[in-house]
C-alpha positions as CSV (number, residue, x, y, z in Angstrom):
1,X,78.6,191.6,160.9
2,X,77.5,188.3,159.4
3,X,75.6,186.5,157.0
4,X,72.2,187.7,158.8
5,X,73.1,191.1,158.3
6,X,73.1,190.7,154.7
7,X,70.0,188.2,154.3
8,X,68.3,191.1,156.3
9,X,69.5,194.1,153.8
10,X,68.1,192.3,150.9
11,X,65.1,190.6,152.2
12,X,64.3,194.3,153.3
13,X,65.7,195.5,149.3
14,X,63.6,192.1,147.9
15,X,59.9,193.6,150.2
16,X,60.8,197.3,148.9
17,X,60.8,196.4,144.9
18,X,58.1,194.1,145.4
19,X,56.2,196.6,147.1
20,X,56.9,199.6,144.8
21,X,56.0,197.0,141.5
22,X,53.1,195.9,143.1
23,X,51.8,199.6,144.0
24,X,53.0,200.9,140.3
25,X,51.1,198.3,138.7
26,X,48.0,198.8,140.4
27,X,48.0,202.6,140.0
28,X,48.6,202.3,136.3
29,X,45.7,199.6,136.3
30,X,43.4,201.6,137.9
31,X,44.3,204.6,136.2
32,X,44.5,203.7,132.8
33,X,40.8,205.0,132.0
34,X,42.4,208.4,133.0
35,X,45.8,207.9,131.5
36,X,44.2,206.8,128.3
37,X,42.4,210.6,128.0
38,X,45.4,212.5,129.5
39,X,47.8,210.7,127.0
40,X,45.7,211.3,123.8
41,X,45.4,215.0,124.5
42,X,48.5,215.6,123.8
43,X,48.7,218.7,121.3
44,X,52.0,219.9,119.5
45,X,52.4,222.3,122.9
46,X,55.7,221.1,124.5
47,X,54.6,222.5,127.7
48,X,51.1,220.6,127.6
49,X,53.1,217.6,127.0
50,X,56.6,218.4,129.6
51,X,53.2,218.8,132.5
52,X,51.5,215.6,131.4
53,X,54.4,213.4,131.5
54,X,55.5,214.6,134.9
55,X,51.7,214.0,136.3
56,X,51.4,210.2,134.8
57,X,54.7,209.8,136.4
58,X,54.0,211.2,139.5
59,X,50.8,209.0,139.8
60,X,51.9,205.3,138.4
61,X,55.4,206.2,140.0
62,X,57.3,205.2,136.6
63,X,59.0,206.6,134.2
64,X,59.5,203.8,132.2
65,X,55.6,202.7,132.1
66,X,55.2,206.5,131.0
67,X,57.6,206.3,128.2
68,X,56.8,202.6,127.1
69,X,53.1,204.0,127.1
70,X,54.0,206.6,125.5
71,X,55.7,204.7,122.5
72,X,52.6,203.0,122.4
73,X,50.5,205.5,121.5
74,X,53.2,206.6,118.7
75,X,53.2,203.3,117.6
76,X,49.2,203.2,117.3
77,X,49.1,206.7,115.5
78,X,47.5,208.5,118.7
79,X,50.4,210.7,119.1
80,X,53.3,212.0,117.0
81,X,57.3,211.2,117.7
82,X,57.4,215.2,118.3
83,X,54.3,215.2,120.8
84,X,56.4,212.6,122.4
85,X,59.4,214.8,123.3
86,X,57.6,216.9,126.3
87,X,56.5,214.1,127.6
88,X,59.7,212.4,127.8
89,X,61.4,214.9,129.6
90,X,58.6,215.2,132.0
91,X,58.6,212.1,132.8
92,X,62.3,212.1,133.6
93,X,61.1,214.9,136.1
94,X,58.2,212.7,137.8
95,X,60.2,210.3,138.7
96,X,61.3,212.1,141.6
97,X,58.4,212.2,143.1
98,X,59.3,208.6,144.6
99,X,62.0,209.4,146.1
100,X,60.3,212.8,148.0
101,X,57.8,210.2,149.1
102,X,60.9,208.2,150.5
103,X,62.2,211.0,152.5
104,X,59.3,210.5,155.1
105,X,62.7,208.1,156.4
106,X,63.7,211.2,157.8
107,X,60.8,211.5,160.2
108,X,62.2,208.8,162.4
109,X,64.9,210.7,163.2
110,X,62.8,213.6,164.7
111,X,60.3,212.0,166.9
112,X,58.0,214.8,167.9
113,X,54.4,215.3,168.7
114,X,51.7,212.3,167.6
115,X,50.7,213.8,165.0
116,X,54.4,214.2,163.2
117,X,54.7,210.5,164.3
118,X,51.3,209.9,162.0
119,X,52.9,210.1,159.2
120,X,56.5,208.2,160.4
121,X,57.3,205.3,158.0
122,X,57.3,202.9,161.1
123,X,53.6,204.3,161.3
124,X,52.6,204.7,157.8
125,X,53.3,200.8,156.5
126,X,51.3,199.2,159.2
127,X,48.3,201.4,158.7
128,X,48.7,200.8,154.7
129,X,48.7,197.5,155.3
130,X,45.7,197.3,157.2
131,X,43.8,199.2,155.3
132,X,44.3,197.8,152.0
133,X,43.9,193.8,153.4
134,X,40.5,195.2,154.4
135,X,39.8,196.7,151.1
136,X,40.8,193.4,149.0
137,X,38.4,191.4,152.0
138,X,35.8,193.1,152.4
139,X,35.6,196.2,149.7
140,X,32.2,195.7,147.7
141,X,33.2,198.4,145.1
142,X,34.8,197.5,141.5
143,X,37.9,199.1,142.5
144,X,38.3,198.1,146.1
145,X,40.7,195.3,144.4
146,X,43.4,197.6,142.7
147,X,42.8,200.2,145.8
148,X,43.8,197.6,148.2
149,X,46.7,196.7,146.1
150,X,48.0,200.1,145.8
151,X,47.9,200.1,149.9
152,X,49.2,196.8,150.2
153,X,52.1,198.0,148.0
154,X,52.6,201.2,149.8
155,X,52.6,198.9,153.2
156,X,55.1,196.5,151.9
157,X,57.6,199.4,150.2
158,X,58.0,201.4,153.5
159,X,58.6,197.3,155.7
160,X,61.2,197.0,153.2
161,X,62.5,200.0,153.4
162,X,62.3,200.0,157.3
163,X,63.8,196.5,156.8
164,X,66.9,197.7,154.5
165,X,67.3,200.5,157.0
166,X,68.2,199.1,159.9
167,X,70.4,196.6,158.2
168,X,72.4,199.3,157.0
169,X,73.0,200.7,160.1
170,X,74.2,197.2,161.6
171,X,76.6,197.1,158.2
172,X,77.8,200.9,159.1
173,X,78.6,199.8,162.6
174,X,81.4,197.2,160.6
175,X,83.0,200.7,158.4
176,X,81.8,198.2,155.2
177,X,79.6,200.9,154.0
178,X,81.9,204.1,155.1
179,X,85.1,202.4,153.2
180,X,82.3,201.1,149.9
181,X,81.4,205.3,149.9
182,X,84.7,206.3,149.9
183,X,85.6,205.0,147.0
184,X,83.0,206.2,145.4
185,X,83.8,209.6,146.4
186,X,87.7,209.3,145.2
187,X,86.6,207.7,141.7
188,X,83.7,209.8,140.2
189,X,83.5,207.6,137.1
190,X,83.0,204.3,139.7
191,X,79.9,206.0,141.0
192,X,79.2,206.7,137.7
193,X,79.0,203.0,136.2
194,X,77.6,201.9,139.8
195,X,74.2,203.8,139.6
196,X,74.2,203.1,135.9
197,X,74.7,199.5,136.8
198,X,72.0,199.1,139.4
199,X,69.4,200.8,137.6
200,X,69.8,198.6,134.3
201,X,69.9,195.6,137.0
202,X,66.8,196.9,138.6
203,X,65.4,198.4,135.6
204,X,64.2,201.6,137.9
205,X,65.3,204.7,138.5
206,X,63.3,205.6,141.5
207,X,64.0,202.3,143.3
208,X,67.8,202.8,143.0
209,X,67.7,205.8,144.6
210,X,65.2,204.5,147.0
211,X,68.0,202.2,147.8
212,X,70.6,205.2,148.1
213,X,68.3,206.8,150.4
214,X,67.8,203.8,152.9
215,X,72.1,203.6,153.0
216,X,71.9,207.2,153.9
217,X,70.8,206.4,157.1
218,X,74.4,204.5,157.9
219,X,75.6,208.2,158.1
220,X,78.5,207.3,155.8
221,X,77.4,209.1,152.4
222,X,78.8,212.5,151.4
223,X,77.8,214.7,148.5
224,X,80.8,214.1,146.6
225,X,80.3,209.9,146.9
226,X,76.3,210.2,146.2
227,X,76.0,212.8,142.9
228,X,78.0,210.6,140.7
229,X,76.1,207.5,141.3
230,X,72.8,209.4,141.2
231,X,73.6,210.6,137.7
232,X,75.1,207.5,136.5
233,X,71.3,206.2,137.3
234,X,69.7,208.1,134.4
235,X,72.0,206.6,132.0
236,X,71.3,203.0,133.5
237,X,67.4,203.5,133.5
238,X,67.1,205.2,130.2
239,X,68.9,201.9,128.3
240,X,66.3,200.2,130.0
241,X,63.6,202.2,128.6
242,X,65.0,201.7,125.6
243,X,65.4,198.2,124.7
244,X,61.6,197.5,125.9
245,X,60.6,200.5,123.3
246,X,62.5,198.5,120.8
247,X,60.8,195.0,121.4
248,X,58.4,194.2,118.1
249,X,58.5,198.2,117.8
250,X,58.1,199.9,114.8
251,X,60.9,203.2,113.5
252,X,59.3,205.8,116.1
253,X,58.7,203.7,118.8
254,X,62.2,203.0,118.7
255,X,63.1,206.3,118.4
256,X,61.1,207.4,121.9
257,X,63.3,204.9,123.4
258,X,66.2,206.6,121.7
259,X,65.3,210.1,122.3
260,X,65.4,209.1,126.1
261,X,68.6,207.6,126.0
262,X,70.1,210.8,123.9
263,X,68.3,213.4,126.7
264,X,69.5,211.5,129.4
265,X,73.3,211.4,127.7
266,X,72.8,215.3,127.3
267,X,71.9,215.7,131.2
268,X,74.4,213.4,132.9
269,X,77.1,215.7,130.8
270,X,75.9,218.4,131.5
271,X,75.3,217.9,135.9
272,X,79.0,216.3,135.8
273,X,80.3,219.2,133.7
274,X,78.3,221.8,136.3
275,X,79.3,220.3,139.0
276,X,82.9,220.3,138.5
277,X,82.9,223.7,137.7
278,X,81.3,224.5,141.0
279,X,83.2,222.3,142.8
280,X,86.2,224.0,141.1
281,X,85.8,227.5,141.7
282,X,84.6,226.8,145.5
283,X,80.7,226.8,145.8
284,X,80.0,223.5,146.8
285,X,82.9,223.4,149.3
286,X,80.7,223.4,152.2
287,X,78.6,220.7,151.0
288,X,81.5,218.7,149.3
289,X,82.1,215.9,151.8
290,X,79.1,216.7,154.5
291,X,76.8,214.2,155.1
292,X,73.6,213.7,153.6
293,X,70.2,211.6,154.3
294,X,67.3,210.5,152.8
295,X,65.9,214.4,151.9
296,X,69.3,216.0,150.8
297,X,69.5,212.8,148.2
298,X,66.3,213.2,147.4
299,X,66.1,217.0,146.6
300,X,69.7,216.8,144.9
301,X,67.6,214.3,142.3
302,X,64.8,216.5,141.7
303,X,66.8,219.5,141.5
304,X,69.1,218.1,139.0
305,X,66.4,216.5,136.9
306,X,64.3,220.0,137.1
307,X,67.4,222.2,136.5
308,X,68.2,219.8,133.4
309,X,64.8,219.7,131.7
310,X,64.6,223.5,131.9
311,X,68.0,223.8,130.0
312,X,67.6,220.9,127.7
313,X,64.3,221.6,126.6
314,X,65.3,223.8,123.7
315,X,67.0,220.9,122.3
316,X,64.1,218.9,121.8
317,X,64.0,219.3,118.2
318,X,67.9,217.9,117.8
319,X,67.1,215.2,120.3
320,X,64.3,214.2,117.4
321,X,66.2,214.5,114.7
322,X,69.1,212.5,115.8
323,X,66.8,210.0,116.8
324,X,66.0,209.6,113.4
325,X,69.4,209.6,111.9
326,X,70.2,207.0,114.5
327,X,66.5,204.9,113.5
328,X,66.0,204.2,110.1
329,X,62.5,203.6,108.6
330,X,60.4,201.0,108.6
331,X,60.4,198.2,105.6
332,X,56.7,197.7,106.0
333,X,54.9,194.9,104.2
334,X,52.9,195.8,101.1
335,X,49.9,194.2,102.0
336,X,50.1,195.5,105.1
337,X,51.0,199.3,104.2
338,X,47.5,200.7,103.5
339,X,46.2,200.3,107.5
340,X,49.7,200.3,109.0
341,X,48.8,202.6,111.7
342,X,46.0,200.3,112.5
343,X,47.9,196.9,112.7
344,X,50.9,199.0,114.6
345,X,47.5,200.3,117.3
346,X,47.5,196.9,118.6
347,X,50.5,197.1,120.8
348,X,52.0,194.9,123.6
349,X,53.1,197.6,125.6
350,X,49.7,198.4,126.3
351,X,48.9,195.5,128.1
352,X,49.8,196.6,131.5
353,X,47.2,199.6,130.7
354,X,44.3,197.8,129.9
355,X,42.2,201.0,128.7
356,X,44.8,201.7,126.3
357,X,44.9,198.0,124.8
358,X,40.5,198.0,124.5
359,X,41.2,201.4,122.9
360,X,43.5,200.0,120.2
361,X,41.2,197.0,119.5
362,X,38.2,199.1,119.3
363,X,39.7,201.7,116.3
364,X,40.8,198.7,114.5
365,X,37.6,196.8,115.1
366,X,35.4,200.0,113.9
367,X,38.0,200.2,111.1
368,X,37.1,196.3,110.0
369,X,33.6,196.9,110.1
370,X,33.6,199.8,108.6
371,X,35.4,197.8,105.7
372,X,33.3,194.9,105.5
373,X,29.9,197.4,105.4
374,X,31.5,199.1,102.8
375,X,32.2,195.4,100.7
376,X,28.8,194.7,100.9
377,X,27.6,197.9,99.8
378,X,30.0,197.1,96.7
379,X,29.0,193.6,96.1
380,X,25.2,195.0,95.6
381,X,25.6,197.2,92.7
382,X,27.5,194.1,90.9
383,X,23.9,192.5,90.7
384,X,22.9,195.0,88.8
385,X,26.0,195.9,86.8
386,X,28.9,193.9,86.8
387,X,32.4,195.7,87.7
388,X,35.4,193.6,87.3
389,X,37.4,196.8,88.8
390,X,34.8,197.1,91.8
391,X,35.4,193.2,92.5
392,X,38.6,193.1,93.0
393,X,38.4,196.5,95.5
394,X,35.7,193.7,96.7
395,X,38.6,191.1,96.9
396,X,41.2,193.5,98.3
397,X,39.1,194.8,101.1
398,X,38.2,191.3,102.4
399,X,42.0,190.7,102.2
400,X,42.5,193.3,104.9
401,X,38.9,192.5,106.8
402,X,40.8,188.9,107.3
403,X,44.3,190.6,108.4
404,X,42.3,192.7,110.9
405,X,40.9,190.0,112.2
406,X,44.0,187.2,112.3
407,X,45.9,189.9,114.2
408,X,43.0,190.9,116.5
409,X,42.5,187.6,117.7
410,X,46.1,187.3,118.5
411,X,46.4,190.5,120.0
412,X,43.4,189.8,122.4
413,X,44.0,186.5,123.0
414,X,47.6,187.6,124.3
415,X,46.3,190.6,126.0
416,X,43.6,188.4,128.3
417,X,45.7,187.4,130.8
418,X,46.6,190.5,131.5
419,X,43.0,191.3,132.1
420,X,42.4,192.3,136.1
421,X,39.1,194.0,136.1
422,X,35.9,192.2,135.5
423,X,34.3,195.0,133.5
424,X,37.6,195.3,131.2
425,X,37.6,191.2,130.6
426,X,33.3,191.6,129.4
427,X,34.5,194.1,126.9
428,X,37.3,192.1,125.7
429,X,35.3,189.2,125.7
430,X,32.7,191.2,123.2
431,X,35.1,192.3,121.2
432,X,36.7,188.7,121.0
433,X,33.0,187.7,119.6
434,X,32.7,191.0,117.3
435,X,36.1,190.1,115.3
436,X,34.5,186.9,114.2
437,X,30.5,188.5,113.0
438,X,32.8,191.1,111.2
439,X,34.5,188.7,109.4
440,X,31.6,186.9,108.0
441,X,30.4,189.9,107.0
442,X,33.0,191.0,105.1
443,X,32.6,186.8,104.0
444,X,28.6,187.5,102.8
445,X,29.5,190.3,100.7
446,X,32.3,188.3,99.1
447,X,29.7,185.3,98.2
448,X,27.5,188.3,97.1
449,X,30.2,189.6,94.5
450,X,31.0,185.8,93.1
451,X,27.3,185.0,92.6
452,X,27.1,188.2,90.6
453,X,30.3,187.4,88.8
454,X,28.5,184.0,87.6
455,X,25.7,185.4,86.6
456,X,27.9,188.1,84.4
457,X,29.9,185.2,83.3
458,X,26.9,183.3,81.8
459,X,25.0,186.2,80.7
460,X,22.3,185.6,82.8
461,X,19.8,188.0,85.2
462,X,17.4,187.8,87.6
463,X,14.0,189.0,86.4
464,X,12.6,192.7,87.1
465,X,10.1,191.9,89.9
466,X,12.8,189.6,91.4
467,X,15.3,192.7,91.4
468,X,12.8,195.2,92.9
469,X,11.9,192.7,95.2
470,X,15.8,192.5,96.3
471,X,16.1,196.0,96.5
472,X,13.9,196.1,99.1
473,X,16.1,193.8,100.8
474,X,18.7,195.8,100.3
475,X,17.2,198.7,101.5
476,X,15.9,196.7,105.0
477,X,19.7,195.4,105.5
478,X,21.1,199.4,104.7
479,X,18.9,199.8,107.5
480,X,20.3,197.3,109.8
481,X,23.9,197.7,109.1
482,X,23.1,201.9,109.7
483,X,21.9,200.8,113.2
484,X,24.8,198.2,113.6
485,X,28.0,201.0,113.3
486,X,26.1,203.5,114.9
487,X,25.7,201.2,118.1
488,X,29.2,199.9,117.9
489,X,31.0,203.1,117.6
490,X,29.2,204.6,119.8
491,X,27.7,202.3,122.4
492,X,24.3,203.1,121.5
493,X,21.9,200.7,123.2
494,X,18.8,202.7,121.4
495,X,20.8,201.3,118.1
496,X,21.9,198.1,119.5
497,X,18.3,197.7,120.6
498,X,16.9,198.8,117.1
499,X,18.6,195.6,115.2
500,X,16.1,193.2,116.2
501,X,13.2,194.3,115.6
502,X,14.5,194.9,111.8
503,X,16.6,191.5,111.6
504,X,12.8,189.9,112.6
505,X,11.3,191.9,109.4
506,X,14.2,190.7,107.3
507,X,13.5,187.0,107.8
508,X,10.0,187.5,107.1
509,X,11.2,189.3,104.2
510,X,13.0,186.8,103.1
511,X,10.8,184.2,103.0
512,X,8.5,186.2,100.8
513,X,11.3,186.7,98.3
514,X,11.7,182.9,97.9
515,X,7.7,182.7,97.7
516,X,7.4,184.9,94.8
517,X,10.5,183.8,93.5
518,X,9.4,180.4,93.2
519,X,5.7,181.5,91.9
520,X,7.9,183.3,89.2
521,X,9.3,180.2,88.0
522,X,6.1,178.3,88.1
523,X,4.9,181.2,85.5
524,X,7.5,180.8,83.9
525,X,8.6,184.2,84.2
526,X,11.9,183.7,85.9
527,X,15.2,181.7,84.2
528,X,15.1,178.1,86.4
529,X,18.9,178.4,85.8
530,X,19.4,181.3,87.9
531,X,17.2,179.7,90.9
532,X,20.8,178.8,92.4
533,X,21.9,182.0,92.4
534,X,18.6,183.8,93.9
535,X,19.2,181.2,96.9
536,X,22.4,181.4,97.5
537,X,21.7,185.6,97.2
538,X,18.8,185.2,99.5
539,X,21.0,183.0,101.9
540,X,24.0,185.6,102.5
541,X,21.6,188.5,102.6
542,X,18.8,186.9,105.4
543,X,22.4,185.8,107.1
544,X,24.0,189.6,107.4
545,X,20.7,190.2,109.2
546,X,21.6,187.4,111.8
547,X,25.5,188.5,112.1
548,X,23.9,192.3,112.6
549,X,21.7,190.8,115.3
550,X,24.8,189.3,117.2
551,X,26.8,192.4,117.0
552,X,23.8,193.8,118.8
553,X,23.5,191.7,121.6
554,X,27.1,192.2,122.0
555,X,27.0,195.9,122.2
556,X,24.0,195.9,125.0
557,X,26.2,193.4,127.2
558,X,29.2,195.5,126.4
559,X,27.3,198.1,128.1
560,X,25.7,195.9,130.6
561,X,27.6,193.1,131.6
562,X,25.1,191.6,133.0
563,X,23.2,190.7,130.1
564,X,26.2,188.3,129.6
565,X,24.5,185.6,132.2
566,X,20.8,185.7,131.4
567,X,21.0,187.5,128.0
568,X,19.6,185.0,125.8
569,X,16.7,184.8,127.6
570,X,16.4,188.7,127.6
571,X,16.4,188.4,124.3
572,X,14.3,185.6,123.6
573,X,11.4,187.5,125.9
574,X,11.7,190.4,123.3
575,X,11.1,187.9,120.3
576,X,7.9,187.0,122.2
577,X,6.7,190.0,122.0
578,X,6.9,190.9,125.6
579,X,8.3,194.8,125.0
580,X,6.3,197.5,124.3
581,X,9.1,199.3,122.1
582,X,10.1,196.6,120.9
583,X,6.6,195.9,119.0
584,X,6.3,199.3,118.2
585,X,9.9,199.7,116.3
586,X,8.6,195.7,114.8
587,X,5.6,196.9,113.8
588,X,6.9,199.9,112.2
589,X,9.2,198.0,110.1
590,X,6.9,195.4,109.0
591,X,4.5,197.6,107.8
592,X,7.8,199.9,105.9
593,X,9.1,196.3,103.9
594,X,5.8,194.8,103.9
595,X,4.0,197.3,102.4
596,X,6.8,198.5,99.5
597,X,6.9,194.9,98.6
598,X,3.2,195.0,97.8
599,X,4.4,197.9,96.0
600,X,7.2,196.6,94.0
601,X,6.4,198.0,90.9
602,X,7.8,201.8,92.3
603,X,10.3,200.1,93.7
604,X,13.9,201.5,92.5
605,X,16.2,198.9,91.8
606,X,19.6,201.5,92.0
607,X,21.6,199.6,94.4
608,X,24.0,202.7,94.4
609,X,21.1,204.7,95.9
610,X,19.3,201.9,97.8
């Protein structure tokens, strides 16, 4: 035994948690569209929950990326702390799946036909390896790139294992591992603190006992040395889990971390407490001090996890409610209190599941909008009727239209590294240009509300043709903005499409208004001291017709990236009239504004019902 020996064990340990992060990581990337529909259908079913947990598990091969996920979407208001709970203990369940996957170790020992062979880790990494450097080279599809990582991952888990393997059987050949296990096996609490140590160290259940299965092949581990350690691992794992739950958390994202850490308390009592008592009255004597391997270990961790989540799960509710006596609530910021579920949506932990993160930024996006539509709306009927009480709603809105959008930008500016996929960095990149168009509307309608406020504060009013005439305005921009949520909630290109057409019609609107307006004054029919404030009205409303335009654009390349390289001059060849629906829906509109403004005498000038 020498220094080799142990450069060998953990280079092989270093290639087998590289390989299993690298093949997590890319399963979770590639499945967060999935994950992100699995994980919000969540009902208050425990069962539904229990299944789904153990599924994500099974498929991104962690259970701490299931519960930190899953913290997310408490955090973000998608699910409840309760809905939580099944999950959590499923998760504890998938978890074993690794280690089953692990146990194809034991293959080597049995040789057999070809085909048995097939599927030998000795056979299995190459071909993984292979296969996934061809898929990063040469794969043409989007996903070819997170496929060929998940191989490559796969490839380099089994070398490392393979590699860890065989230095334990040099080490085995010394007695240092068959004296290490002995120990282990005389001091239960030892093994105890020693898987509990190693999976906080390695922060992962699954690769800890993927390490206790590749020293199984030394032929020094018994029963009685292994159990203790493999409980003492859901201790070490779940404190894991925990603190990243509690980083920038809020109450019940803490408490998801917590409720792990309690369930896991419960079941390493509990498998200690069993399995003395067997031991004691003589049922596991035969298996006591045999010798097990990669499948024995294995198995003994599913069956234990199983077995526990089965007897545990009635306790789900005290679980929750000593996570709460253990997390107190939140002190949330006043002015932050109204839309708290919507700042707490945009969530670090979801940065590793990009689908998730878009998710949050989209609800909170659709939220600001929705917000700044509704200011304008607002600031309108002040034209007509001055509301002190409806300006400062005005005035408190904006407030939060400016939060949404000083914590969006952070959020997505910290989220874009971790952006992989092409198509997922075009949406972001979208989205990044949304935050600021729905900002300055929620800006327009704002300079809309202080015009009026002058105007009330001097006693002064536009004339009646001059507030028809803006009512028709009013009613071209309802139009617009209509067309502009419609196509951002719901990716509507017929909507996104519609916009320009109508912003087109608005400009020409527009400059009719300040024609007339300017004849009025000439006639004397208008007050010259309100001339500012029909410009400055005139300004904002022809500009929330060009912000409506850009959201547009950036719905249509949301849905077609492509747009992205060439789409100004798709646009501008659909100005020129070079679109057969485009002219018709152009058309259309002029003639609508056009013709009530030649009509602006039966023109309402109710802003409240424009």
């Amino acid at each position: 035994m020498t220094i080799f020996d142990f450069l060998t064990l953990f280079g092989g340990l270093a290639m087998f948690l590289y390989g299993m992060r690298l093949m997590g990581n890319s399963l979770k990337e590639s499945s967060s569209g999935a994950l992100k529909v699995a994980m919000e259908s969540v009902t208050n079913n425990p069962v539904k929950a229990f299944l789904l947990g153990l599924g994500v598990t099974a498929i991104i091969q962690s259970s701490t990326a299931t519960i930190v996920i899953t913290s997310g979407l408490v955090g973000a208001g998608f699910l409840t702390l309760h809905q939580s709970l099944g999950i959590i203990i499923g998760a504890n369940v998938g978890t074993t799946v690794t280690g089953q996957i692990i146990r194809l170790l034991d293959l080597n020992a049995s040789g057999g036909t070809s085909l048995l062979r097939l599927f030998q880790p000795s056979t299995l990494a190459p071909i993984a390896l292979i296969l996934g450097i061809c898929l990063i080279m040469f794969g043409k599809r989007p996903n070819s790139q997170s496929i060929g990582n998940i191989a490559i991952g796969f490839g380099i888990l089994f070398s490392g294992l393979l590699t860890m393997t065989g230095a334990v059987s040099v080490l085995s050949e010394s007695g240092l591992t068959s004296s290490m296990f002995s120990r282990l096996g005389d001091n239960p609490l030892l093994g105890y603190m020693t898987g509990a140590a190693i999976a906080f160290m390695l922060q992962s259940s699954s690769a800890t006992i993927g390490i206790l299965q590749a020293f199984s092949a030394s032929g020094d581990l018994t029963f009685n040395a292994v159990y203790p350690v493999i409980v003492g691992v859901y201790l070490g794992d779940s404190v894991t889990t925990a603190i990243v739950c509690a980083i920038d958390a809020t109450a019940d994202q803490r408490r998801v971390g917590i409720v792990n850490t309690i369930y896991n308390l419960f079941k390493s009592a509990l498998v200690l407490i069993v399995v003395f008592v067997m031991h004691r009255v003589g049922l596991l004597d035969r298996i006591w001090t045999a010798t097990v391997n990669s499948g024995i270990i294995a198995n003994t961790n599913t069956i234990f996890n199983l077995g526990c989540a089965i007897a545990l799960f009635p306790l789900l509710g005290l679980f929750e409610r000593m996570a709460i006596r253990i997390v107190p609530d939140d002190k949330i910021p006043e002015k932050e209190s109204k839309y708290r579920e919507k700042f707490d949506s945009l969530n670090p932990m979801f940065y590793d599941t990009p689908a998730l993160a878009l998710r949050s930024c989209y609800d909170v996006l659709l939220t600001q909008l929705q917000l700044a539509e509704e200011n304008i709306e607002k600031s309108f009927s002040l034209i007509n009727d001055f509301n002190r009480e409806v300006y400062n709603e005005i005035i408190e809105n904006e407030d939060y239209v400016d939060l949404f959008a000083d914590h969006l930008s952070r959020y997505m500016a910290q989220l874009l590294p971790h952006m992989r996929d092409p198509l997922s960095s075009s949406i972001l990149d979208q989205y990044y240009k949304n935050v600021a168009d729905f900002e300055r509307l929620g800006d327009h309608a704002v300079n809309i509300a202080e015009n009026a406020e002058i105007l009330d504060k001097h006693g002064r009013k536009f004339s009646e043709e001059g507030m028809k005439e803006i009512a028709v305005m009013h009613q071209l921009l309802n139009e617009i903005l209509y067309h502009v949520e419609v196509a951002f909630a719901r990716r509507s290109v017929e909507d996104a499409a519609a916009i320009e057409p109508l912003h087109e019609v608005a400009g020409e609107v527009g400059a009719k208004l300040k024609k007339h307006h300017h004849e009025r004054m000439s006639r004397g029919e208008c007050d010259m001291q309100v001339d500012p404030n029909f410009e400055n009205l005139l300004s904002d409303m022809t500009r929330i017709a060009d912000v409506s335009t850009n959201i547009g654009e950036a719905v249509l390349i949301r849905v077609n990236p492509a747009l992205a390289e060439d789409g100004h001059h798709y646009f501008a060849q659909l100005r020129l009239g070079n679109d057969e629906k485009y002219n018709l829906q152009y058309e259309e509109a002029h003639n609508k504004y056009m013709g009530k403004l030649q009509r602006v005498d039966k023109v309402s000038i109710d802003f409240n019902d424009a």
